[in-house]
N, C-alpha and C positions, 0 to 999 in steps of 0.2 A: 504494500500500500504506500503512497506517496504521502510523503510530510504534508502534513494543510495547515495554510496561513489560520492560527487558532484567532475567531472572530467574533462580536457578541450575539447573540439569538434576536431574533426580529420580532415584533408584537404579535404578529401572527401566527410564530412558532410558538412561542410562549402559550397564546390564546389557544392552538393545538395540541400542546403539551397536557396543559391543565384540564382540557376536555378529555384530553384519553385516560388520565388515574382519574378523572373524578368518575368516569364512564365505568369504571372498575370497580367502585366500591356499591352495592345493594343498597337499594334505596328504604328497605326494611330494616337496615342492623338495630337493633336495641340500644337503648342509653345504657345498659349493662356494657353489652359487648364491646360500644363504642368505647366506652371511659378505658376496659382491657387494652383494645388497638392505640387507644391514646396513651397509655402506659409504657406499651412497649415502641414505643417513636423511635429510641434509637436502633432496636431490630429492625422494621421497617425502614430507615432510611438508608439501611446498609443492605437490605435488601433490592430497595427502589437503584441504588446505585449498581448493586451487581447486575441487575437485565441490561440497564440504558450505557453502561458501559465494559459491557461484554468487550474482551480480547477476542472468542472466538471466530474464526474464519469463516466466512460467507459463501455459499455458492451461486456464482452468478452465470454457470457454466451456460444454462437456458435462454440467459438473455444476450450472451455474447454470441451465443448459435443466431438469434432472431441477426442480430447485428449484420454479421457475415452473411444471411439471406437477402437481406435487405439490400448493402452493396452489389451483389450478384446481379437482382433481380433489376434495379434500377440504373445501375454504371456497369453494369457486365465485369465486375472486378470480379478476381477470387482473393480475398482478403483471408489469413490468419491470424483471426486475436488472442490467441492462448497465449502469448506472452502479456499482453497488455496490462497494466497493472489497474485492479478497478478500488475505487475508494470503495470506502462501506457506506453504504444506503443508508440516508437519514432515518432514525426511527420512526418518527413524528410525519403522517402526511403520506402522499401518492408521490411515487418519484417516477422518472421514467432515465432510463441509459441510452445516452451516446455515445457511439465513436466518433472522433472523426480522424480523416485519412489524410494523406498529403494533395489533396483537390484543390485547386484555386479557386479565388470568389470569384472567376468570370463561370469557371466550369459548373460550378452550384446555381451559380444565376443561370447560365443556359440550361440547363436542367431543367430548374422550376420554367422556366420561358418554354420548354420543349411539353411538356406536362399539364400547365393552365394558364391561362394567362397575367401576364406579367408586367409592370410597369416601375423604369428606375430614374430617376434627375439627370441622367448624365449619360454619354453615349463612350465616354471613355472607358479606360480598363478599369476596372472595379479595384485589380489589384495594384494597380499606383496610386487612385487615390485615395484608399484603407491602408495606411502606412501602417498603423502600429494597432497590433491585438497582444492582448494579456496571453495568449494561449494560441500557437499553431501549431501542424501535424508536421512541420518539416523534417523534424530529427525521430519522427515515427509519430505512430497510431498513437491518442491517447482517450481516455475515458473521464466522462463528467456524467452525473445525475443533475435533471433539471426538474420543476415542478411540473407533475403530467397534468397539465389544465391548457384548457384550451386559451382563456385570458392570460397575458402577462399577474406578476404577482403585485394582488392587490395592495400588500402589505406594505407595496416598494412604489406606489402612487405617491404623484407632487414632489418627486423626490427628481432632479435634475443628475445631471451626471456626475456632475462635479459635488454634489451629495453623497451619492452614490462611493464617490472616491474616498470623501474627506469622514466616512463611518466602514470604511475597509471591508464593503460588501463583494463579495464575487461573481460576477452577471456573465450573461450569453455575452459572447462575441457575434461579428456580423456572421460570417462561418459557421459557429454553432447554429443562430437562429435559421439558416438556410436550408441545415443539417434537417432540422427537426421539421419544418414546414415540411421538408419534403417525404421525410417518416410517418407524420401524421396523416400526410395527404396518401400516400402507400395505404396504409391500416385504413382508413375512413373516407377517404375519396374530399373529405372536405377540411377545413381552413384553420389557422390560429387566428388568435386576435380579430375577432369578426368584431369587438364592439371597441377593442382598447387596442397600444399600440403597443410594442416589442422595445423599448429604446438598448440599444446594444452596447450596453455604456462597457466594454470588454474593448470594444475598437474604437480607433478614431480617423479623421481622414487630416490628409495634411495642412492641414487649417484650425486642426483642433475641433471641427466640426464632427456630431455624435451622429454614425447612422441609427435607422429605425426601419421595422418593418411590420405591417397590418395588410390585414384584407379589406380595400376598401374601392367603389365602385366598380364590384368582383374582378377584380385583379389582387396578385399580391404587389404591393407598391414598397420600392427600396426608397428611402432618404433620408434626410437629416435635421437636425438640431443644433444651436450653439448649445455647447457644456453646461451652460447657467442654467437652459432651459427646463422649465420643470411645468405639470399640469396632472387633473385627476383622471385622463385617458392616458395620458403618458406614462410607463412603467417596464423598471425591467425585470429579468425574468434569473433570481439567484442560482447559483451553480454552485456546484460541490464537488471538488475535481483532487 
């Protein structure tokens, strides 16, 4: 497993969190029983700690299989990810896994453009003007879990990019969101971000300008943001890599 930047939890993981032990306790216990479990708090908390912070090892062997069909089926790749190294799945929440591979963002965008239709700001190469991603495949294959929802995360609404920086969150890159558009669009024939938008705050173009990406008057549409910019449709989408 790869070292991960240790980061604070989000109101919304919190607000998940606390729903799944409260979801745990019977809503009959006795004021007897209760005052016992309240007794033994520090059994309990050292319990609570050994599940949510398990060492042991994950199988994720079923979803790196979907992975490698997926490339197959939609890039004619024969991809190997048994070496890849996958983080551990957040407890808390729906997650879904990505690869992604040494593709360039022209190659992603022709894709989506080959598949439904498509619309980008710019008619240049995508990859000179996305100069800098937190995360690319070049020195190999790697694996992130992003929230499996079809909206970017709500949690991360009004929140600009340069928010986004200055509380040390980890978001899609433009890459990753292209990844997964085109994954979801595979599984379900249809769209992310139909009502909100993607902000890709993982990349930037050489301007310091923030891509973005939604479905909106049925096209997927690429563009952009200044860094500052922030709004309650605009939202990026956390990674766990």
């Amino acid at each position: 497993m790869k070292n991960q930047t240790v980061r604070p939890m989000t109101p919304g993981q919190m607000k998940d969190l606390i729903s799944a032990v409260t979801e745990g306790i019977p809503s009959d216990l006795s004021f007897e029983v209760a005052q016992r479990l309240i007794g033994k708090k520090k059994k309990l908390t050292k319990k609570v700690k050994e599940i949510f912070f398990s060492t042991e090892s994950s199988d994720y062997s079923g979803l790196v299989a979907q992975q490698e069909t997926f490339y197959k089926k939609v890039f004619g790749r024969d991809c190997n990810f048994s070496n890849v190294s996958i983080p551990e799945k957040p407890i808390v929440g729906e997650w879904r896994l990505l690869i992604l591979v040494d593709l360039t963002l022209e190659q992603l965008y022709a894709k989506c453009n080959e598949l439904f239709p498509c619309w980008r700001w710019t008619n240049r190469c995508l990859d000179n003007e996305v100069v800098k991603n937190e995360r690319d495949a070049k020195n190999g294959a790697y694996a992130i879990w992003v929230k499996d929802e079809v909206e970017a995360d709500e949690e991360l609404k009004n929140l600009s990019a340069n928010d986004i920086k200055g509380k040390n969150i980890t978001t899609e890159t433009l890459a990753e969101r292209l990844i997964h558009e085109l994954e979801y669009f595979d599984e379900t024939g249809n769209h992310l971000d139909i009502k909100n938008i993607t902000l890709c705050a993982g990349s930037r173009y050489g301007d310091g300008g923030v891509p973005y990406v939604d479905w909106g008057d049925d096209e997927v549409r690429v563009d952009w943001f200044v860094a500052g910019h922030a709004g309650g449709r605009l939202r990026s989408r956390q990674v766990v890599s």
